[in-house]
N, C-alpha and C positions, 0 to 999 in steps of 0.2 A: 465949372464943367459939370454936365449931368453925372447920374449915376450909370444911366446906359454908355456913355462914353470911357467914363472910367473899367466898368466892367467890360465891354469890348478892348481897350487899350491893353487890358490885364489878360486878355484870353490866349492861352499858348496854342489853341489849335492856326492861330496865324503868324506868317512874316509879313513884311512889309515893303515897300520901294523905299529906299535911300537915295535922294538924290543932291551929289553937288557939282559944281562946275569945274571943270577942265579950267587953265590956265587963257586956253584960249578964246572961252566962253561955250563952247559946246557943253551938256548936261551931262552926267555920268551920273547912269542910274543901275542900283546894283539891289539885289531880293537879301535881306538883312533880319537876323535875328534880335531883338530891342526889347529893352527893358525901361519901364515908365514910372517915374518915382512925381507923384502928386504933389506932393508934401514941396519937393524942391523946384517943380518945375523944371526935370532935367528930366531926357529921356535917353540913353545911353546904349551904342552900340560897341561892339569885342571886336577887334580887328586886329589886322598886324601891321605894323608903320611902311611896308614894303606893298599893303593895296591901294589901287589906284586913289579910292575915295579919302584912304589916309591920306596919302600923298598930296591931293590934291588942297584940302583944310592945312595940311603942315604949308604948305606951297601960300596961304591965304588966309592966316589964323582970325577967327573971328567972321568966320563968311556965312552968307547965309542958304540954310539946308533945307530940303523938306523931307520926312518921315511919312507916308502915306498904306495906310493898312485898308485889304480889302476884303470885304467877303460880300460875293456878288455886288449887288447894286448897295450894299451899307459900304461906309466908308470914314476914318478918320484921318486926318493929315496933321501934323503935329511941324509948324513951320517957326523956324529961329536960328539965332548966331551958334557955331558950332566949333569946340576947342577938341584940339588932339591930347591926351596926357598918357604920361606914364608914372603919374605920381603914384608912389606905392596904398594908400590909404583909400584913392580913385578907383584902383586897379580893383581892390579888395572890396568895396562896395557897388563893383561893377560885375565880379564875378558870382558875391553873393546874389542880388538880386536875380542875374541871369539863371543861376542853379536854382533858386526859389521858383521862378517862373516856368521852367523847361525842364524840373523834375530832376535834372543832371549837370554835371560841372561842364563850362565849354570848352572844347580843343584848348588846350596847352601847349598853344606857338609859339617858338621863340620868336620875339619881336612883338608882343602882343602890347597892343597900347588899345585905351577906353576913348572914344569920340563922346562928350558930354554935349547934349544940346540944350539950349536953354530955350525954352519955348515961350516966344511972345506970342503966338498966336494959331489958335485952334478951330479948323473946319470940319465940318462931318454932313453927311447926307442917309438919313434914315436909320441913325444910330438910337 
């Protein structure tokens, strides 16, 4: 992955589309707050197990997701299999990163579980 990639994936002044599938095949696409760890290949959104897009990954573990960030006509999509957890040690490198990246800790809902994506595979247009 370039460096211009990685530095736009790192930029807080953006969210991104989250998209996965409904049960019935229809998309569910929701504006998501995401954190991008290089090193593992995971990119990581904060949710609660009670929204749709949880629901939908608990409903289908291991399904496949796309993350897509935009700013104007640049663009990265970060697409791969996608697991719900509420493992405590998950949680805890899911929050730090997120506080890293957005300057502040995120909502503290109950029901908060981490969606890990592991990303096989990375598009971008004039990044």
């Amino acid at each position: 992955m370039s460096e211009s990639v990685e530095a736009f994936l790192n930029d807080a002044r953006f969210v991104a589309t989250f998209t996965t599938m409904r049960s019935a095949g229809a998309p569910h696409v929701a504006p998501v707050r995401f954190t991008w760890d290089a090193e593992a290949g995971l990119a990581r959104v904060l949710t609660v197990a009670s929204s749709r897009k949880a629901r939908n990954l608990l409903a289908a573990p291991g399904s496949r997701v796309a993350l897509c960030q935009v700013d104007g006509f640049c663009w990265v999509t970060l697409e791969g299999t996608a697991q719900v957890t509420r493992d405590p040690q998950r949680m805890t490198a899911g929050v730090a990163r997120y506080a890293r990246r957005y300057w502040s800790a995120p909502p503290d809902r109950p029901g908060r579980v981490v969606i890990e994506i592991t990303v096989d595979r990375v598009l971008s247009l004039n990044v």
